[in-house]
Chimera marker file (.cmm) of the C-alpha trace (Angstrom):
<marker_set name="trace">
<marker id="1" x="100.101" y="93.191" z="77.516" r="1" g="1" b="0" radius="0.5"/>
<marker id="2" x="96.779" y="93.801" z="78.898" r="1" g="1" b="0" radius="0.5"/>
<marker id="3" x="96.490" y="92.676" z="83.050" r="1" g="1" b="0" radius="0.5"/>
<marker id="4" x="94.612" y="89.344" z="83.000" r="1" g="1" b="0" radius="0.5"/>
<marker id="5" x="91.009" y="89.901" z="84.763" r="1" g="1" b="0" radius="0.5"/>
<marker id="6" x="91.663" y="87.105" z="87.424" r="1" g="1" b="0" radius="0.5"/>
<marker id="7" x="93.755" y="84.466" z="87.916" r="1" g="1" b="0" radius="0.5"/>
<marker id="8" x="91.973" y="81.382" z="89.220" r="1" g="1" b="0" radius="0.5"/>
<marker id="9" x="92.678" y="80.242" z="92.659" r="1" g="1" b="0" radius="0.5"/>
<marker id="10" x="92.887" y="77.019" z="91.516" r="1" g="1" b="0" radius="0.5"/>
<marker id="11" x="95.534" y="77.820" z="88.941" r="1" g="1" b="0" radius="0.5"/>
<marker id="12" x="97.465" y="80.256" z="91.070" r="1" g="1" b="0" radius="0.5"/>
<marker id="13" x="98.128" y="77.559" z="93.569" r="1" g="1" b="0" radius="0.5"/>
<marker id="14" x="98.574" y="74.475" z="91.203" r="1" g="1" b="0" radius="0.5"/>
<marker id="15" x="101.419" y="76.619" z="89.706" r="1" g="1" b="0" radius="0.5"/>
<marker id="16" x="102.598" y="76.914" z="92.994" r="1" g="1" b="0" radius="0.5"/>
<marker id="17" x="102.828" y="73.533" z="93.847" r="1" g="1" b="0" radius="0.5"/>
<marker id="18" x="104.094" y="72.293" z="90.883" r="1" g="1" b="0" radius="0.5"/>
<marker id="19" x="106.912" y="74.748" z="90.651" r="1" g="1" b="0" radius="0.5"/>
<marker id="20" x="108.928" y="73.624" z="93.545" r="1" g="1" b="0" radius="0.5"/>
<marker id="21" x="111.807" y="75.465" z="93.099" r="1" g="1" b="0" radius="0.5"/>
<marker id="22" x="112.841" y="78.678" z="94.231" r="1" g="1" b="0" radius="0.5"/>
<marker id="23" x="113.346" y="81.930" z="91.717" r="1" g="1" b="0" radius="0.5"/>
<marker id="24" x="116.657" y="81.589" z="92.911" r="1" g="1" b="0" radius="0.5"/>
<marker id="25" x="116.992" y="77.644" z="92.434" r="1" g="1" b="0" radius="0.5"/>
<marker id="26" x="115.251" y="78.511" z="89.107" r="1" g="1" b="0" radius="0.5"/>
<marker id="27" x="117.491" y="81.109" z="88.185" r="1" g="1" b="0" radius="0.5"/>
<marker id="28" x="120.983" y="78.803" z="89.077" r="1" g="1" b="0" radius="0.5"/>
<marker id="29" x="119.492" y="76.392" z="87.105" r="1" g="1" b="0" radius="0.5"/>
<marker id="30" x="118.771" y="78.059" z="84.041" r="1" g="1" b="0" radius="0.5"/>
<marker id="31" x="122.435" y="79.430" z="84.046" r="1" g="1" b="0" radius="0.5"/>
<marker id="32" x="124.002" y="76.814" z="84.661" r="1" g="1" b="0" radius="0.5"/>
<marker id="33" x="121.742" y="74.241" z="82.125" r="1" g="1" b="0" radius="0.5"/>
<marker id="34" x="122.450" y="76.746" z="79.533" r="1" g="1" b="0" radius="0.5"/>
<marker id="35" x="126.066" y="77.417" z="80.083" r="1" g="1" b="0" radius="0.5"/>
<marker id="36" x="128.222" y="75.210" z="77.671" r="1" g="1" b="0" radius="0.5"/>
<marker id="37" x="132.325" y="74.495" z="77.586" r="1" g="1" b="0" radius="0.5"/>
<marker id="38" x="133.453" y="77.987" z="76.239" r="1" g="1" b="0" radius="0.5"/>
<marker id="39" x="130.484" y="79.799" z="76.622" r="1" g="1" b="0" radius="0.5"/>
<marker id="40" x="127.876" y="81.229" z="79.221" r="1" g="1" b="0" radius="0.5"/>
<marker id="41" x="124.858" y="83.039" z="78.297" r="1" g="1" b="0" radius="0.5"/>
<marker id="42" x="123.801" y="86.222" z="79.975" r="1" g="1" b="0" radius="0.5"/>
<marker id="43" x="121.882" y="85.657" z="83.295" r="1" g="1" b="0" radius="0.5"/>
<marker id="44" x="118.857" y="87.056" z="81.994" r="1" g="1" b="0" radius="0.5"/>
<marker id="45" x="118.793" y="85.526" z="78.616" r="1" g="1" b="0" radius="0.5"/>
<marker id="46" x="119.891" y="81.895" z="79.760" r="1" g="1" b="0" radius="0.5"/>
<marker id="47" x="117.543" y="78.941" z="80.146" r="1" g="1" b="0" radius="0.5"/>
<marker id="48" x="114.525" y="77.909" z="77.447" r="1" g="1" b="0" radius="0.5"/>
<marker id="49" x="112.221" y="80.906" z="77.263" r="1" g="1" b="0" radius="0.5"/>
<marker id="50" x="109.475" y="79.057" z="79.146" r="1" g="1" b="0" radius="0.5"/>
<marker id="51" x="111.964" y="79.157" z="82.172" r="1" g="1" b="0" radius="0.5"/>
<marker id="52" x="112.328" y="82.736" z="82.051" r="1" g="1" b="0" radius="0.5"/>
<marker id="53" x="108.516" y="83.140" z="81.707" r="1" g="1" b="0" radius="0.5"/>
<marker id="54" x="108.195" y="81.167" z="84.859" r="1" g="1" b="0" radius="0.5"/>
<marker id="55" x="110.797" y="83.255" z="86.692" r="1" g="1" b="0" radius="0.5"/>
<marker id="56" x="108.857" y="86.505" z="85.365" r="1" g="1" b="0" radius="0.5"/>
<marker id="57" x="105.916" y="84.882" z="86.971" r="1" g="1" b="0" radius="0.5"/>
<marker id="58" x="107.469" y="83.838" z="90.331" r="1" g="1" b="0" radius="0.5"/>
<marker id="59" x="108.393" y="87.750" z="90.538" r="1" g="1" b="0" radius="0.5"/>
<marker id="60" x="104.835" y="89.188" z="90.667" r="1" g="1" b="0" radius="0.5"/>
<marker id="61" x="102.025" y="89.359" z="92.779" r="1" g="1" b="0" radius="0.5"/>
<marker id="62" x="98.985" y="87.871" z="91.527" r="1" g="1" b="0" radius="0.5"/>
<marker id="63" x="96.944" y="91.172" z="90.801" r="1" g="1" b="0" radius="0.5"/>
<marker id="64" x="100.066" y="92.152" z="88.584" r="1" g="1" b="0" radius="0.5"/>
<marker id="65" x="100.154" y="88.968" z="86.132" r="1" g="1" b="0" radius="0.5"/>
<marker id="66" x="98.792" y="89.370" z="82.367" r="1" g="1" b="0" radius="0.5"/>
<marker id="67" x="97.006" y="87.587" z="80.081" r="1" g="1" b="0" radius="0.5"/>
<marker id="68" x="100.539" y="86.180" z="79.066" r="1" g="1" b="0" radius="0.5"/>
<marker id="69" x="101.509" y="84.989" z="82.182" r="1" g="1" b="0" radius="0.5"/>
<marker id="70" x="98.615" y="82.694" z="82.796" r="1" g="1" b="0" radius="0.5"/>
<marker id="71" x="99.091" y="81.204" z="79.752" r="1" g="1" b="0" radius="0.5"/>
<marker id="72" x="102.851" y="80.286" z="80.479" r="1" g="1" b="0" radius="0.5"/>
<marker id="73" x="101.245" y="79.031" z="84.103" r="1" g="1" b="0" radius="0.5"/>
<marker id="74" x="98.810" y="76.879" z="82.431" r="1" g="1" b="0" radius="0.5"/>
<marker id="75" x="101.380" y="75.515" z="80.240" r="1" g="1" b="0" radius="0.5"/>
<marker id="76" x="103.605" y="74.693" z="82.544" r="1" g="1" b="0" radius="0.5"/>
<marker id="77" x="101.100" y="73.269" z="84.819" r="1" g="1" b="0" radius="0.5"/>
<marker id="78" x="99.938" y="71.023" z="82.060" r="1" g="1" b="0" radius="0.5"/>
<marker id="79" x="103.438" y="69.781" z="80.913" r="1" g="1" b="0" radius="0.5"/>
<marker id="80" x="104.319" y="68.771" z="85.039" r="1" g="1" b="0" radius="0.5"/>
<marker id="81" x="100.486" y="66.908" z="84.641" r="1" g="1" b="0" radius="0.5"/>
<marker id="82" x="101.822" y="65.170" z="81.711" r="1" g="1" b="0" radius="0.5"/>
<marker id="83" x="105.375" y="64.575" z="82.663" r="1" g="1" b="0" radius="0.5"/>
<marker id="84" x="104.387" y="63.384" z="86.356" r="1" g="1" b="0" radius="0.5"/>
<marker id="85" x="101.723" y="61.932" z="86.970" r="1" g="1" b="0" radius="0.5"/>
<marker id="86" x="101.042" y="61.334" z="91.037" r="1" g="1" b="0" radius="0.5"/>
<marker id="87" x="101.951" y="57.840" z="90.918" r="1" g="1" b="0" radius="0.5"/>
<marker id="88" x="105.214" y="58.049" z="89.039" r="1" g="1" b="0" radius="0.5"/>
<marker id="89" x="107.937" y="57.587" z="91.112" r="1" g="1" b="0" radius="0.5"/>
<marker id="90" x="110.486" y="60.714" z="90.969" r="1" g="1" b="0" radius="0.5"/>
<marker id="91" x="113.202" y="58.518" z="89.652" r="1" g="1" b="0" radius="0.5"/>
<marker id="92" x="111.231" y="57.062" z="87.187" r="1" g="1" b="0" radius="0.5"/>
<marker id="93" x="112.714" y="58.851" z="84.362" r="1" g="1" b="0" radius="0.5"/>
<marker id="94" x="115.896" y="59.704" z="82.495" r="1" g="1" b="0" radius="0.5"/>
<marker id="95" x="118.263" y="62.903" z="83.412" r="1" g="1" b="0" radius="0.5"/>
<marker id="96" x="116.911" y="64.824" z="80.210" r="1" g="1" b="0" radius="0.5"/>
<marker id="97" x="113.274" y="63.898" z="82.166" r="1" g="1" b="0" radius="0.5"/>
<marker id="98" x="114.584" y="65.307" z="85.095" r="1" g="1" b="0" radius="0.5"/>
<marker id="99" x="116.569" y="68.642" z="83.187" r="1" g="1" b="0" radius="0.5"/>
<marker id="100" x="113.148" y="69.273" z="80.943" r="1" g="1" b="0" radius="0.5"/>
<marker id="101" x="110.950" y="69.343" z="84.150" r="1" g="1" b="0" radius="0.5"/>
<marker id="102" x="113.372" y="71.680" z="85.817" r="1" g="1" b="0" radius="0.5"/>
<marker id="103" x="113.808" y="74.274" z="83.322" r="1" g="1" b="0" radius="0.5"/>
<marker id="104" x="110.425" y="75.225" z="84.068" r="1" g="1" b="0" radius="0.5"/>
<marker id="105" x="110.416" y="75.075" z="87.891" r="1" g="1" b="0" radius="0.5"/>
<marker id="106" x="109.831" y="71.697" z="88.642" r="1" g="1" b="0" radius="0.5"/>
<marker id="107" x="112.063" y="69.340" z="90.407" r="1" g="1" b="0" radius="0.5"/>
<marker id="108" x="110.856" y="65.786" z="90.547" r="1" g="1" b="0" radius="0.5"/>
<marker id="109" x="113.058" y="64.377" z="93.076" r="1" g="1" b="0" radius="0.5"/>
<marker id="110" x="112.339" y="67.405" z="95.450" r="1" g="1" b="0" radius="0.5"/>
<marker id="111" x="110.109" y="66.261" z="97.897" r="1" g="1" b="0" radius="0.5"/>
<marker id="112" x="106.765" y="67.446" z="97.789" r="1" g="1" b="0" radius="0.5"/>
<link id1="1" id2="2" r="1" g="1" b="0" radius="0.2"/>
<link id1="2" id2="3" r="1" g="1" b="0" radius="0.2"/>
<link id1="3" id2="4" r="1" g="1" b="0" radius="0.2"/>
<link id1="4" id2="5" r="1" g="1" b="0" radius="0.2"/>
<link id1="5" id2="6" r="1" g="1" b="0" radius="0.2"/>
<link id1="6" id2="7" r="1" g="1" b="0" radius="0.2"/>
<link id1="7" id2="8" r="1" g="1" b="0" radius="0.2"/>
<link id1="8" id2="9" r="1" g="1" b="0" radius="0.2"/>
<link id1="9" id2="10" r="1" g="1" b="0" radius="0.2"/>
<link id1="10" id2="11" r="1" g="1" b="0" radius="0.2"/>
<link id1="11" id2="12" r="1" g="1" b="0" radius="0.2"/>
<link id1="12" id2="13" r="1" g="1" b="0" radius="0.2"/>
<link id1="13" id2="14" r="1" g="1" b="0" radius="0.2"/>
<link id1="14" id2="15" r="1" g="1" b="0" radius="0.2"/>
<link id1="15" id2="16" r="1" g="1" b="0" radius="0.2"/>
<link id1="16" id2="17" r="1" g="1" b="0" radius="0.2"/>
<link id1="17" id2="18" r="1" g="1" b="0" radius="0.2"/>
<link id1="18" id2="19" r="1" g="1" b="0" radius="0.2"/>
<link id1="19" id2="20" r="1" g="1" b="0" radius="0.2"/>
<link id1="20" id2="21" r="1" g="1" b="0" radius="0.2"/>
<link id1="21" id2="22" r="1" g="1" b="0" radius="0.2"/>
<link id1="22" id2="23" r="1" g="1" b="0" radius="0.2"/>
<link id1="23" id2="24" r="1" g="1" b="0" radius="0.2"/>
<link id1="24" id2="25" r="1" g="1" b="0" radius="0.2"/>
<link id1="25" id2="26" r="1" g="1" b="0" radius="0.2"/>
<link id1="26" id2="27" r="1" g="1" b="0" radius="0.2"/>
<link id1="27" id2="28" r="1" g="1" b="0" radius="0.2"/>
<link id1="28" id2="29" r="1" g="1" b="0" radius="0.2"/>
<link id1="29" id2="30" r="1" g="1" b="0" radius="0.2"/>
<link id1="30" id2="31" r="1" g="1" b="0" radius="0.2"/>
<link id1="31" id2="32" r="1" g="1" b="0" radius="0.2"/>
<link id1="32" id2="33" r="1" g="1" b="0" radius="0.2"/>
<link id1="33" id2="34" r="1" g="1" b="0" radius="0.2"/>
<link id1="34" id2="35" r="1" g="1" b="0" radius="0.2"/>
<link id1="35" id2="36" r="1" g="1" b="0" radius="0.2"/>
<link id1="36" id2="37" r="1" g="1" b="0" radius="0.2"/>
<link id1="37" id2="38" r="1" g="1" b="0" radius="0.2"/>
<link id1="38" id2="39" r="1" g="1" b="0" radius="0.2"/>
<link id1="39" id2="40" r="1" g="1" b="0" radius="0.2"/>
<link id1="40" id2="41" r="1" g="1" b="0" radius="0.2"/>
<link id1="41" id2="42" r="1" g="1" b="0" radius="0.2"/>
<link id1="42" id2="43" r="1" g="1" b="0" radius="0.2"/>
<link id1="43" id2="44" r="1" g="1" b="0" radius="0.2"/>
<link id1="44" id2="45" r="1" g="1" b="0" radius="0.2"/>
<link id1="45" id2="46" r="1" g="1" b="0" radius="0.2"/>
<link id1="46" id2="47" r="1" g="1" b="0" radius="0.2"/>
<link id1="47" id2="48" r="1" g="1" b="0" radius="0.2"/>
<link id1="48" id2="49" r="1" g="1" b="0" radius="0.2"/>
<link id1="49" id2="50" r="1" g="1" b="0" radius="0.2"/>
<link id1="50" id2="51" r="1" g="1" b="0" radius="0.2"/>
<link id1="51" id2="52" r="1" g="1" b="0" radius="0.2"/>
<link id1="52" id2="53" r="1" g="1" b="0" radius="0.2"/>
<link id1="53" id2="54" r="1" g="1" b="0" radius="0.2"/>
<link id1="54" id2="55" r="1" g="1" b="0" radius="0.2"/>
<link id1="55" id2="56" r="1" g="1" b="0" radius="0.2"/>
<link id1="56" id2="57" r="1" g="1" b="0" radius="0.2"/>
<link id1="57" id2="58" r="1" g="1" b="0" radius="0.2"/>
<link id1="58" id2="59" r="1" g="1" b="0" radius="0.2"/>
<link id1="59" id2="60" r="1" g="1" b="0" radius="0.2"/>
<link id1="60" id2="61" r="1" g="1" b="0" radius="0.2"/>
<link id1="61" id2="62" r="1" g="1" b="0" radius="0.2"/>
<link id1="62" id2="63" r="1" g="1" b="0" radius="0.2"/>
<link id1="63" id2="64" r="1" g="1" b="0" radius="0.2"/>
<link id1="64" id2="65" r="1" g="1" b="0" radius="0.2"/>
<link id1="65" id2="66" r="1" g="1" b="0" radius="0.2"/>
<link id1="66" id2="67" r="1" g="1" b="0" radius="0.2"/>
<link id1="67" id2="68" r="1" g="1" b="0" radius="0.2"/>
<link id1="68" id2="69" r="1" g="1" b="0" radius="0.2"/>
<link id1="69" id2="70" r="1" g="1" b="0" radius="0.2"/>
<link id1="70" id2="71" r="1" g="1" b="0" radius="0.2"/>
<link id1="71" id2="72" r="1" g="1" b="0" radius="0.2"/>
<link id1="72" id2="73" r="1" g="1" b="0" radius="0.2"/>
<link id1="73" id2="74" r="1" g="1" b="0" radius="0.2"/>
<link id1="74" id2="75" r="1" g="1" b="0" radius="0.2"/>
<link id1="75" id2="76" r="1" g="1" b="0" radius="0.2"/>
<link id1="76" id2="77" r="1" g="1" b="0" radius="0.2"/>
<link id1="77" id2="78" r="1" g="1" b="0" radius="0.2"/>
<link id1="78" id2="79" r="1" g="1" b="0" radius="0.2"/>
<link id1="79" id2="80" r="1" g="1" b="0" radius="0.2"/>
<link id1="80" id2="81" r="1" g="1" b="0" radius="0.2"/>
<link id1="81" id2="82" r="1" g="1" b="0" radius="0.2"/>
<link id1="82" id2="83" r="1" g="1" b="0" radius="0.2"/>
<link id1="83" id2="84" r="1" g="1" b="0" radius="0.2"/>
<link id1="84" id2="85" r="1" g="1" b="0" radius="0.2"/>
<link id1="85" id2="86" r="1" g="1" b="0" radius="0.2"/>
<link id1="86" id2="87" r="1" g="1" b="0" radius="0.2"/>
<link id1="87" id2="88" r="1" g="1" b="0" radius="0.2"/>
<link id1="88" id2="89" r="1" g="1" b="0" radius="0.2"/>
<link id1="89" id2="90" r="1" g="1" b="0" radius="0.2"/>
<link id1="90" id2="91" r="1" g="1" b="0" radius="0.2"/>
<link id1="91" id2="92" r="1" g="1" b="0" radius="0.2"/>
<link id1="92" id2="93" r="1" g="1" b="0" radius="0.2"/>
<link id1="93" id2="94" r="1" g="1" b="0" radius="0.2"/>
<link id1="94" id2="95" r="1" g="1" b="0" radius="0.2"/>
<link id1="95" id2="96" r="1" g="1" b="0" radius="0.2"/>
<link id1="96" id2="97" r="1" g="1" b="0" radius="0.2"/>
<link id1="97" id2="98" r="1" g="1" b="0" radius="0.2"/>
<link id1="98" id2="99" r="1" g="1" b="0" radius="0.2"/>
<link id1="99" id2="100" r="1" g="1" b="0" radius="0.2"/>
<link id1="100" id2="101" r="1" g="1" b="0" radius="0.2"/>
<link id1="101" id2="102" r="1" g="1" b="0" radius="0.2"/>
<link id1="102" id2="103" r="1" g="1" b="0" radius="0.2"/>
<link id1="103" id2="104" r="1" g="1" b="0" radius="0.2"/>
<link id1="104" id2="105" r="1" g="1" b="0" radius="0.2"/>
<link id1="105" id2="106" r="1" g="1" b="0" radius="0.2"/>
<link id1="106" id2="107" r="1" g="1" b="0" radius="0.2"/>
<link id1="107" id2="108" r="1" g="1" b="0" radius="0.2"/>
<link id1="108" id2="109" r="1" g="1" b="0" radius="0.2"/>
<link id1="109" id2="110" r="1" g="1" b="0" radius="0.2"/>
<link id1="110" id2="111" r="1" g="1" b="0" radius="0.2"/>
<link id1="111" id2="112" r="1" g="1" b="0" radius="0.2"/>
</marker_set>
């Protein structure tokens, strides 16, 4: 994985905003959205893969992401676009709205 040239400012703080929670909210989550009745995954293999991306990416200073990791930031900036628009209330949708949206970072009832 080759270091990406430059993250855009614009990016790098979009991602910011739209991942509310903290690696450690994150992190929780993931564990405990991925733990089921008899079993509980390992806590750095639990969550969807995009979660653990997003983690990764929480974890790094800017001048240290690669190519990879702005791709997983524009991704998961685009899915919060699409999922939330600025009007749409936070309670708006469903629980498995709500779960989706915070497997990658965001919480829609956390306020902004």
């Amino acid at each position: 994985m080759a270091v990406s040239p430059q993250v855009s400012t614009e990016l790098w703080d979009e991602f910011h905003r739209v991942v509310n929670m903290t690696s450690r909210e994150l992190r929780e989550w993931l564990s405990v959205d991925a733990a089921g009745e008899q079993t509980e995954e390992l806590p750095d293999k639990s969550g969807r893969p995009t979660g653990r991306q997003v983690l990764d990416v929480l974890g790094k200073r800017r001048t240290d992401l690669t190519e990879d990791d702005v791709q997983v930031m524009q991704r998961v900036c685009d899915i919060v676009r699409s999922q939330r628009p600025p009007d749409l209330d936070p309670k708006a949708g469903g629980a498995d709205w709500r779960r989706s949206l915070m497997s990658i970072g965001h919480d829609p009832l956390k306020p902004s």
